[in-house]
C-alpha positions as CSV (number, residue, x, y, z in Angstrom):
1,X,-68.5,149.7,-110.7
2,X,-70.4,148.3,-108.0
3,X,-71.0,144.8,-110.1
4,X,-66.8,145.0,-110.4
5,X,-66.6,145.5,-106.7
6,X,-68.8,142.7,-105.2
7,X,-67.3,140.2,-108.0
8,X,-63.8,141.0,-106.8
9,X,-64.8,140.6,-103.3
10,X,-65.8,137.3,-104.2
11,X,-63.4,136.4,-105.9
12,X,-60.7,137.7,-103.0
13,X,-63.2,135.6,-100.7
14,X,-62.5,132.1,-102.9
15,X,-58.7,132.7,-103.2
16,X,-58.4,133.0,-99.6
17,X,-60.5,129.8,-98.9
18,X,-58.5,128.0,-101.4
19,X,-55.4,129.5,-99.5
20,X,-56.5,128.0,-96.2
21,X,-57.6,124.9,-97.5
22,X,-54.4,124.4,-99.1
23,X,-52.0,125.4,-96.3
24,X,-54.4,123.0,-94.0
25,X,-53.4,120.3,-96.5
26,X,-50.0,120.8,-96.5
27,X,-49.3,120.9,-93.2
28,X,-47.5,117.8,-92.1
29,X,-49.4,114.9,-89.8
30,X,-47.5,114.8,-86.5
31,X,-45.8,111.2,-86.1
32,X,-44.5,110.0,-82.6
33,X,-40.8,108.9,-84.8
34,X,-40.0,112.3,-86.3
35,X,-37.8,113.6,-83.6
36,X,-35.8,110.2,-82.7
37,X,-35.4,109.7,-86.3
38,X,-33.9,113.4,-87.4
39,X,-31.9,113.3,-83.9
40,X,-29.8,109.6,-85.5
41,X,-29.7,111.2,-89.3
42,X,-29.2,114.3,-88.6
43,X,-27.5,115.7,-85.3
44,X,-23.4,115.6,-84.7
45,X,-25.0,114.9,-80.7
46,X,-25.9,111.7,-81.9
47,X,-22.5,111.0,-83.8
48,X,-21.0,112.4,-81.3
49,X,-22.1,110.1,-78.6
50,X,-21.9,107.0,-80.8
51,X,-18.2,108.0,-81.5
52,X,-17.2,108.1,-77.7
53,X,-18.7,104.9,-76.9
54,X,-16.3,102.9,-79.5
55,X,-13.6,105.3,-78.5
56,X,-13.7,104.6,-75.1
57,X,-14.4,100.9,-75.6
58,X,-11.3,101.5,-78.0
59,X,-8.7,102.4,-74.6
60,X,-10.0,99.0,-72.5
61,X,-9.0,96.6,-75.6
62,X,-5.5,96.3,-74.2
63,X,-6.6,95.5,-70.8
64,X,-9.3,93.2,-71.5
65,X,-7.1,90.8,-73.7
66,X,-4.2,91.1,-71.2
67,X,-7.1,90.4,-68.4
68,X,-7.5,86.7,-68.7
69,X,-9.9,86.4,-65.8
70,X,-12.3,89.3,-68.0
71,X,-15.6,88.4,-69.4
72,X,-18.1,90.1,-70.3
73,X,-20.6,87.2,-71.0
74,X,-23.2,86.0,-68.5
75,X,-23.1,83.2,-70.4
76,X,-19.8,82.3,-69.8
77,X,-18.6,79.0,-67.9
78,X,-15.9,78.7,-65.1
79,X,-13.4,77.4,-67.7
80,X,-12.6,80.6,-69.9
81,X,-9.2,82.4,-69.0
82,X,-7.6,80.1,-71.7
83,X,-9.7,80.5,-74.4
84,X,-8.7,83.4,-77.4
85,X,-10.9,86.8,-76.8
86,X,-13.6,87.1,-78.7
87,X,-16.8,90.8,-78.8
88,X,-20.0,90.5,-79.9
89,X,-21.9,93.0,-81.3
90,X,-25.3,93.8,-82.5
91,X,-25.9,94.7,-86.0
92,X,-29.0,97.6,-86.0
93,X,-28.4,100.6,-84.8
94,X,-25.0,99.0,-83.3
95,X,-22.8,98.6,-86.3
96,X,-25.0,99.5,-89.1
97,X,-27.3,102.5,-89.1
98,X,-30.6,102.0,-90.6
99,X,-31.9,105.5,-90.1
100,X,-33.0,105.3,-93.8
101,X,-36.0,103.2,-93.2
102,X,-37.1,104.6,-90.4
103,X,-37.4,107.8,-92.3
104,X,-39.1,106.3,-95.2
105,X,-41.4,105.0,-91.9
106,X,-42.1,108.7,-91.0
107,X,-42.4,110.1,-94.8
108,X,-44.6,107.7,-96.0
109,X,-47.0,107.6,-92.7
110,X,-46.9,103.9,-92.8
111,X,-45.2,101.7,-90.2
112,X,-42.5,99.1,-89.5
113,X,-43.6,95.4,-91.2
114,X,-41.2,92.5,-91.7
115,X,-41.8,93.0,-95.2
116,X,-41.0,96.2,-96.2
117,X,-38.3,95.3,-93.3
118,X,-36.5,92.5,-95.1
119,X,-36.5,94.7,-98.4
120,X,-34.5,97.7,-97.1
121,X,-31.8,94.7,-95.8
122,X,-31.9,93.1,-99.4
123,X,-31.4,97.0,-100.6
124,X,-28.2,96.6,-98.7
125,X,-28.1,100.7,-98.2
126,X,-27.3,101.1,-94.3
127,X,-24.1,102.4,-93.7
128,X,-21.8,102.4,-90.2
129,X,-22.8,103.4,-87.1
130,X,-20.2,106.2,-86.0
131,X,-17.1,104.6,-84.5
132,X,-18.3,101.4,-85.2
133,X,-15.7,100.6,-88.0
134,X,-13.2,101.4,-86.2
135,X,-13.3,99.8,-83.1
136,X,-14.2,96.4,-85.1
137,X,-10.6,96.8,-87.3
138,X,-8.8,97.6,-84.0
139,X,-10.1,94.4,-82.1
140,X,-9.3,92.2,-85.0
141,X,-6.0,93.8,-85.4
142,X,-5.0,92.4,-81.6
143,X,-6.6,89.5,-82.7
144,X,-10.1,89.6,-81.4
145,X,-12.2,87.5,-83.1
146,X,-15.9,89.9,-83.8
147,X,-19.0,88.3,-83.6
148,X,-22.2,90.4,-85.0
149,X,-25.4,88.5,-83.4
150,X,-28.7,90.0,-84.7
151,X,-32.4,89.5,-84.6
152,X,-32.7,89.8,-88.2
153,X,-33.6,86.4,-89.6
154,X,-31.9,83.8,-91.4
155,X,-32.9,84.4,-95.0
156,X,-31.6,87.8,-94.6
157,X,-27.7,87.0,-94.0
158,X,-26.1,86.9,-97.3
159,X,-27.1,90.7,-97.9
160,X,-26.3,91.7,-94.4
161,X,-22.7,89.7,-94.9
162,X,-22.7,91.8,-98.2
163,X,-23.5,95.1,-96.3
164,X,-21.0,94.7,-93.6
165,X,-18.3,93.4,-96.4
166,X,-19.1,96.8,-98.4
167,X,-17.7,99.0,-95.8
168,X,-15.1,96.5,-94.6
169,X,-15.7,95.7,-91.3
170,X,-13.7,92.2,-90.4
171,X,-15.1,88.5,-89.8
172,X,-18.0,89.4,-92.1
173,X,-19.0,85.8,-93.3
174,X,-21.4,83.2,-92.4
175,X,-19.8,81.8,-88.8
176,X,-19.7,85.2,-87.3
177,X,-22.6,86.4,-88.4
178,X,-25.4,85.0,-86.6
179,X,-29.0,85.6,-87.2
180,X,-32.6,84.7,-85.3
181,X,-33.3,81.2,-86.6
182,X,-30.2,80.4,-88.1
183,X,-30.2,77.5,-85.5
184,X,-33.8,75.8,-84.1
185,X,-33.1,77.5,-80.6
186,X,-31.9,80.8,-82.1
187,X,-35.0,83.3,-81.6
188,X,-35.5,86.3,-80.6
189,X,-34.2,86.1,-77.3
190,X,-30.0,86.3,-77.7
191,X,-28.9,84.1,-74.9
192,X,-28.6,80.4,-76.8
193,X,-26.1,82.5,-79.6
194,X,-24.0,84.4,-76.4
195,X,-23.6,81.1,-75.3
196,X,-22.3,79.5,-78.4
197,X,-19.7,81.8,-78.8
198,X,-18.9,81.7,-75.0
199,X,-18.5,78.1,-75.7
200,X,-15.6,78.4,-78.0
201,X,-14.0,82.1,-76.6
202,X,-13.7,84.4,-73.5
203,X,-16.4,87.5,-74.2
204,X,-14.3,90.9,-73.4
205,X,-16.8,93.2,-74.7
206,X,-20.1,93.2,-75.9
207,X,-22.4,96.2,-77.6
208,X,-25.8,97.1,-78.5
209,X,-28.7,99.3,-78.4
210,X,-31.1,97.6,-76.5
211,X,-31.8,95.9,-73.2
212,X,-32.0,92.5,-74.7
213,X,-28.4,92.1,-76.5
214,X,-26.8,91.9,-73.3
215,X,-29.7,89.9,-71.1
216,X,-33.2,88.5,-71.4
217,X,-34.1,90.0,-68.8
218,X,-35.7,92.7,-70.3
219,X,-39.4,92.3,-70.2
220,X,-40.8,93.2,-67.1
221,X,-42.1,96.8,-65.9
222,X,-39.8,100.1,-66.1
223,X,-39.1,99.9,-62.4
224,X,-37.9,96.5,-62.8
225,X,-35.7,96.9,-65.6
226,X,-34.1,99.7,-64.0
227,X,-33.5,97.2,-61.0
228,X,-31.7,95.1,-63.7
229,X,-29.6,97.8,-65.2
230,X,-28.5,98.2,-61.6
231,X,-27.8,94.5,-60.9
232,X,-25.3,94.7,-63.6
233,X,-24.0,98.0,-62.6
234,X,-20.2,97.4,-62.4
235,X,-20.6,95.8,-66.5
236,X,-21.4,99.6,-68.0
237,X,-18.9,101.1,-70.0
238,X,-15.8,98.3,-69.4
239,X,-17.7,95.1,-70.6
240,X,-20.8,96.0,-71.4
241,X,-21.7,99.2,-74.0
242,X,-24.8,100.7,-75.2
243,X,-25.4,102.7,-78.0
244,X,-28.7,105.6,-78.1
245,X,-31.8,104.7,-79.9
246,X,-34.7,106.8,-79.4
247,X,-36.5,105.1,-82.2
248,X,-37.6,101.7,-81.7
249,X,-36.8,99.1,-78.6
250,X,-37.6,97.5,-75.2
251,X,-38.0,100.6,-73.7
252,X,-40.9,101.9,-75.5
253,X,-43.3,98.1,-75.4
254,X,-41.8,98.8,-71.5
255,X,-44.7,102.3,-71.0
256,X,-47.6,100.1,-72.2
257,X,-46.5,96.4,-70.9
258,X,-45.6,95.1,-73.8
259,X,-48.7,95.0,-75.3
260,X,-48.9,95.7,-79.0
261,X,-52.4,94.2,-78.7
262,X,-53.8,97.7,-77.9
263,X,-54.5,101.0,-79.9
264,X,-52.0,103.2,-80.8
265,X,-53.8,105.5,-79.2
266,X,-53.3,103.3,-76.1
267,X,-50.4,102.9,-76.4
268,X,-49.8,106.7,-76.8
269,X,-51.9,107.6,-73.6
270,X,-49.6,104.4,-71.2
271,X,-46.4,106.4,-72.8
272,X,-47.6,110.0,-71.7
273,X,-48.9,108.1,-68.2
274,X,-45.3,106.3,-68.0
275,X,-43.5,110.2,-67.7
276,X,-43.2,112.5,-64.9
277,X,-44.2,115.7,-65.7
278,X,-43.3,118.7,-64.0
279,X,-46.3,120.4,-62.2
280,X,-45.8,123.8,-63.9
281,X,-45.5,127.6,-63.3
282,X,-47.0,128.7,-60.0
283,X,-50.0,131.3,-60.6
């Protein structure tokens, strides 16, 4: 009996170290994208909020076509009342959602590369940003040409064409689509492409989710591109209209200077020095 005894204890000792070991294991690694990531696939906040932008962009139509001195372009020369009313809008995380790879980021533990990047757009799998659709098909239907500028590259237009075409969103096709490097001067930075099609039509309206697809002048400190946002104060929500992304963009590089140089734990540490924490309970 007492042989029976101790082995059980062992054993009951084993199991319950295998037990540990395997619910250490199986806990999940924490990753900095988890939260921004379920919030865009997951939450009717985020729909939500994506739905009222378009919807309220939606009501101004009429006013900015009948508006001939209305532009929403920075780009845009002293010769423009005339000229047929044209929006522009980004494509990621503007018009298409591509919360799908940034899962498959997350769930695999890996990170964002330009090739795993330019095979989720081949894939041809992102679907509409809420509202998007919508407000597209009612622009064109008053005759607003639509204009999707986007920093994904050249060789990746025919499937993006093919992904906006899937879901029907209007003037899918190679002039109004225009992609970084496209053109010798089209990079990363938007302004040469605004211009173009300021060159030709009067900008009412133009969308996006980051700094950058409405100015370059997005890369200094946090302070001063909140003196930016401020400069163009009076464009918010009439010409100019932003949709949320707590994934990727300007404003995280902005917390650690742009410097992708550094660690990520670096980068981590210049993020949690960027905030301002509240100083707690009193004791």
């Amino acid at each position: 009996m007492t042989f029976i005894a101790k082995s059980f204890g062992v054993a009951a000792i084993v199991a319950t170290s295998a037990l540990c070991a395997f619910g250490a294991q199986a806990e999940p690694e924490q990753n900095d994208g988890l939260n921004g990531t379920l919030w865009l696939q997951t939450s009717v906040e985020y729909k939500t909020t994506a739905m009222s932008v378009y919807a309220g962009a939606t009501r101004l139509l009429d006013a900015a076509i009948g508006d001939h001195s209305w532009t929403a372009a920075l780009e845009q020369d002293g010769n423009y009342m005339t000229k047929p009313p044209a929006v522009i809008l980004d494509v990621d995380e503007t018009v298409l959602d591509n919360s799908a790879y940034q899962a498959w980021v997350v769930t695999d533990k890996t990170h964002y590369s330009s090739k795993t990047w330019a095979a989720f757009v081949h894939d041809m799998i992102s679907t509409p940003t809420p509202g998007a659709l919508e407000f597209t098909k009612a622009a064109a239907a008053r005759g607003v040409e639509v204009f999707y500028v986007s920093n994904r590259k050249a060789p990746e237009e025919e499937p993006t064409i093919e992904n906006l075409k899937k879901y029907g969103f209007p003037y899918a096709d190679e002039k109004h689509v225009m992609l970084r490097g496209e053109v010798e001067e089209w990079g990363s930075n938007k302004t040469p492409r605004r211009a173009a099609v300021a060159e030709d039509y009067r900008v009412i309206m133009q969308f996006g989710d980051n700094f950058g697809d409405f100015t370059d002048e997005i890369d200094g400190s946090i302070a001063e591109r909140l003196e930016v946002m401020e400069k163009y104060g009076n464009y918010w929500g009439e010409r100019w209209f932003m949709l949320p992304n707590p994934s990727y963009g300007s404003w995280e590089s902005a917390a650690f200077g742009g410097d992708w140089g550094k660690s990520g734990d670096e980068r981590r540490q210049d993020k949690l020095n960027a905030m301002t924490p509240w100083a707690g309970p009193a004791e």
